[in-house]
C-alpha positions as CSV (number, residue, x, y, z in Angstrom):
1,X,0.3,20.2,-8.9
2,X,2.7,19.9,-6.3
3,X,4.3,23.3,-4.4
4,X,7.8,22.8,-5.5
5,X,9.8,25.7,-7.3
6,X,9.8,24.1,-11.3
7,X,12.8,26.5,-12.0
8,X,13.8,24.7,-15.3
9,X,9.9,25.7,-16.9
10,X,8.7,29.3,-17.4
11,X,5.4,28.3,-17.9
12,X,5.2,26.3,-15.0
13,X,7.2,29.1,-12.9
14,X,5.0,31.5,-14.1
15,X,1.9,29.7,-12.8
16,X,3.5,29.3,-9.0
17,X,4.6,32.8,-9.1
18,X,1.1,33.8,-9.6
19,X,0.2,30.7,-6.9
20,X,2.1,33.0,-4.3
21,X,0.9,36.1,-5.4
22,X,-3.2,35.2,-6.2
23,X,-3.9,38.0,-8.2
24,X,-5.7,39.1,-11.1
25,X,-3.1,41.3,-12.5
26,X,0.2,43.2,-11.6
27,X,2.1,46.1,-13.0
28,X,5.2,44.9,-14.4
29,X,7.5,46.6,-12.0
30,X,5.5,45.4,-9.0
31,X,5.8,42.1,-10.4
32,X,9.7,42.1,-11.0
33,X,10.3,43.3,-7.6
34,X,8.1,40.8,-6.1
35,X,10.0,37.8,-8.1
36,X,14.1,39.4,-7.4
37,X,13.2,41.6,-3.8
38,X,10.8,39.6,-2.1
39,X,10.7,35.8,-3.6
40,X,14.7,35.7,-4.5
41,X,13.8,33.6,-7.4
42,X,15.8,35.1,-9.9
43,X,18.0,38.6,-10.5
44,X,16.4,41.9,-11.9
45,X,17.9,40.7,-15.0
46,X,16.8,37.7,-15.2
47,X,13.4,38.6,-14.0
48,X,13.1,40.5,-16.9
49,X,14.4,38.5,-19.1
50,X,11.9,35.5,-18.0
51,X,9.0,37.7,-18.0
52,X,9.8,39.1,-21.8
53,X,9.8,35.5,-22.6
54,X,6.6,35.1,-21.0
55,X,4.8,37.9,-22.8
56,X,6.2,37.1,-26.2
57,X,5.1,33.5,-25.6
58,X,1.7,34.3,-24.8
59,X,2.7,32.8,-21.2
60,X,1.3,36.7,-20.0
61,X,-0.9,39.4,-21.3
62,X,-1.5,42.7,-20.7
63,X,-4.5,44.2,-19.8
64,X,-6.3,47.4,-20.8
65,X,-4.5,49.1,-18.2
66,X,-1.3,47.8,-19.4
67,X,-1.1,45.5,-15.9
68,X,0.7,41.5,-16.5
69,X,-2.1,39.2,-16.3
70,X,-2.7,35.1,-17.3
71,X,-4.2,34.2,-19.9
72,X,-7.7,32.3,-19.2
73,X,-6.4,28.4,-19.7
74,X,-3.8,29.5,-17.2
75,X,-5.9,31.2,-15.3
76,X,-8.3,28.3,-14.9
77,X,-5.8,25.9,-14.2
78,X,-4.7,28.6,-11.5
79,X,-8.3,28.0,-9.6
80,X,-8.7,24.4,-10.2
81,X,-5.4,23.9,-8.3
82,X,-6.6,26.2,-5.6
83,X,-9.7,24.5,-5.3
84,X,-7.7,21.2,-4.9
85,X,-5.9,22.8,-2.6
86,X,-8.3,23.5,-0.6
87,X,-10.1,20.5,-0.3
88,X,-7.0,19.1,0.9
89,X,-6.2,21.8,3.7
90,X,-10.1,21.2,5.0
91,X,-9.7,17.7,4.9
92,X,-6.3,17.6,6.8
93,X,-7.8,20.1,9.1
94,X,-11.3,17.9,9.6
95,X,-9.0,15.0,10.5
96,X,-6.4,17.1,12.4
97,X,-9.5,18.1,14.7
98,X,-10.5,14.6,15.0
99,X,-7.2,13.7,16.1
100,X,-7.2,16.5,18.7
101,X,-10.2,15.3,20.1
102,X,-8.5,11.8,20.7
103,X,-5.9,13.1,22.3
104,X,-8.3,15.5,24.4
105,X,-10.7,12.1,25.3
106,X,-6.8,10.3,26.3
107,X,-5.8,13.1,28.5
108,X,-9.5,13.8,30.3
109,X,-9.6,9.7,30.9
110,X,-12.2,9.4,28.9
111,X,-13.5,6.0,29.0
112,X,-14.0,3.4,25.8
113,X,-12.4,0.4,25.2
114,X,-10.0,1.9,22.5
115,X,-8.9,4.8,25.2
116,X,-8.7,2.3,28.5
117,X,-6.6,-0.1,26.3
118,X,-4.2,2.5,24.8
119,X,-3.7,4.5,27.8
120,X,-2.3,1.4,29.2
121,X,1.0,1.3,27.0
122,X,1.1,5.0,26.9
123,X,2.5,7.8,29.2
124,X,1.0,11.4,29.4
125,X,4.3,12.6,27.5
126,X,4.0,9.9,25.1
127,X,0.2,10.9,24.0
128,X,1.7,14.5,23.9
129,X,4.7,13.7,21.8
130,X,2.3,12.0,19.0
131,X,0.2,14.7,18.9
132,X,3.1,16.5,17.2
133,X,3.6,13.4,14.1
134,X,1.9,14.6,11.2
135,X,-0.5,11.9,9.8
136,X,1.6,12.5,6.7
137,X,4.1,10.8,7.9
138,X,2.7,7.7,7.8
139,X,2.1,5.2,4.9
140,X,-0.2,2.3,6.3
141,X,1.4,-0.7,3.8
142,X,-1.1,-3.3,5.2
143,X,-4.4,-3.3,7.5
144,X,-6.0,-6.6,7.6
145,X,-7.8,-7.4,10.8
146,X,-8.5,-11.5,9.7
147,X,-5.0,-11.6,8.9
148,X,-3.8,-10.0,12.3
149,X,-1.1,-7.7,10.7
150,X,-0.6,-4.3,10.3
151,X,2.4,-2.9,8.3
152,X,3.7,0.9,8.0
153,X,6.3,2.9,7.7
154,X,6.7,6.2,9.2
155,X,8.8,9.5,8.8
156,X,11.5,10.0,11.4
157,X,14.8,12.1,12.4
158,X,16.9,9.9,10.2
159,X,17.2,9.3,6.5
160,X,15.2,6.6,6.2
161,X,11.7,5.6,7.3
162,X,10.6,3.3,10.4
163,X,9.3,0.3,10.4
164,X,6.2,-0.8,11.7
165,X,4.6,-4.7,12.2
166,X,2.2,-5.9,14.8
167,X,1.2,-9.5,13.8
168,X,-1.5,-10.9,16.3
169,X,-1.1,-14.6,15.0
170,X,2.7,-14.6,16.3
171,X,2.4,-12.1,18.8
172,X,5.2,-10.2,17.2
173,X,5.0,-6.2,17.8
174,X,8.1,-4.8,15.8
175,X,9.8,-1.5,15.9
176,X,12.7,0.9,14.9
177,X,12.6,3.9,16.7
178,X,15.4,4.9,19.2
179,X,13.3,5.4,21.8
180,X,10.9,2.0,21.1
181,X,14.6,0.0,20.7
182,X,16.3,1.6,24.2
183,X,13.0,2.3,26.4
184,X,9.5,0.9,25.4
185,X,9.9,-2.2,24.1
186,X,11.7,-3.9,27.4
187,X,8.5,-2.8,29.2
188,X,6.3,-3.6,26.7
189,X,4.7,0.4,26.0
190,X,4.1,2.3,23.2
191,X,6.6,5.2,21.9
192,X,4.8,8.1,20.2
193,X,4.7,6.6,16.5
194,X,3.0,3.6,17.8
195,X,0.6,5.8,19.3
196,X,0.0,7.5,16.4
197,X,-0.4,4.8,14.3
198,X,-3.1,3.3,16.3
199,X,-5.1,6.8,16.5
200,X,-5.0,7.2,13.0
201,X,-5.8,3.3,12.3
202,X,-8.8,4.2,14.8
203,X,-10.2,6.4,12.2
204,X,-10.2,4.1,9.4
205,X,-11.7,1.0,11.9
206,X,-12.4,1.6,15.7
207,X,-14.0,-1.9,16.1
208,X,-10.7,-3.9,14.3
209,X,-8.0,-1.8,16.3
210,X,-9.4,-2.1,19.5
211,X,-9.2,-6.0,18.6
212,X,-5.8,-5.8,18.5
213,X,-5.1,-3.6,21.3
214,X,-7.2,-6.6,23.4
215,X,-5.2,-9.1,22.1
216,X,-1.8,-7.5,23.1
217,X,-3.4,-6.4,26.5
218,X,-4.9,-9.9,27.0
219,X,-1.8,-11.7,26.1
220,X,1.0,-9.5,26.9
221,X,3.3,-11.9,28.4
222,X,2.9,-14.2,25.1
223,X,4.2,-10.6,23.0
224,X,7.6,-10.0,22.0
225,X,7.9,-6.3,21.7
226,X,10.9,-6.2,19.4
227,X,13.3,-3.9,16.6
């Protein structure tokens, strides 16, 4: 279930009001004032309106002490989506701390052959400024280490995504960013998304990245760092 406001169903309405709110039961006025005063969802009226329709439905119930409740298949699919949830926030968090602790092994000069290579296309700013790019924002197309190509697309300022191709085979690194087009790519370093993107890649395969951070070190003057 995504966490997007499904104004056009009351059932599926009802079930992210009740997201927000995680609780058993409500009184009906503390429930109208939550969805008009403090969610702005809809007008007194129309809160009242949608949560008639909701009890005549069988959307809600009331309890013994005449509080709005859901009814147990909503209720359950209530905790199932929470328990999703959260196995998504603990694995964003495992990796965000993972990710922290490659930028803390950067900065300290920790040595291994992934950090000693990327440190030398990198700036202190630049390891700073990718700590910020949520992995998210990435979608890794293509990782093929026989091949020699990696392919992604990231999230940016503008409308539409960057692009992202290193190809070992024709030494071809290719980027979009402003600050890759107008600033890295002349002196052959990395802006922040390509810093990123090789952390991250590092987590799915620290012995077939650091390949190709050897061949661009190895061969830089063969590279054409392009947009």
């Amino acid at each position: 279930m995504k966490f997007t406001i499904p104004r056009k169903n009351d059932s599926e309405l009802l079930l992210y009001i009740w997201k927000v709110i995680d609780l058993p039961n409500i009184s009906m006025n503390e429930l109208l004032y939550k969805i008009s005063f403090e969610f702005f969802l809809l007008s007194p009226e129309e809160a009242l309106e949608f949560l008639q329709r909701a009890i005549k439905s069988n959307s809600l119930e009331k309890d013994d002490n005449n509080n709005l409740q859901l009814p147990q298949n909503s209720y359950k699919k209530l905790k199932t989506w929470q328990l999703k949830r959260k196995e998504i926030i603990l694995t964003k968090l495992n990796s965000s701390r993972k990710f922290d602790s490659l930028i803390d092994d950067l900065e300290a000069e920790k040595s291994s052959d992934f950090t000693t290579l990327l440190k030398a296309f990198l700036d202190k700013s630049t390891i700073n400024r990718a700590a910020t790019i949520s992995n998210d924002a990435f979608k890794i197309k293509i990782f093929d280490f026989k091949k020699g190509l990696v392919k992604a697309e990231v999230a940016g300022s503008r409308e539409e995504s960057y692009n992202i191709e290193i190809d070992t085979k024709n030494k071809i690194l290719n980027h979009n960013c402003h600050d890759f087009e107008t600033q890295r790519a002349e002196n052959k370093k990395f802006c922040k998304h390509l810093a990123k993107l090789f952390l991250l890649l590092k987590e799915k395969n620290e012995k077939s990245i650091t390949g190709f951070l050897n061949d661009i070190a190895e061969n830089i003057n063969e590279w054409e760092f392009s947009s």
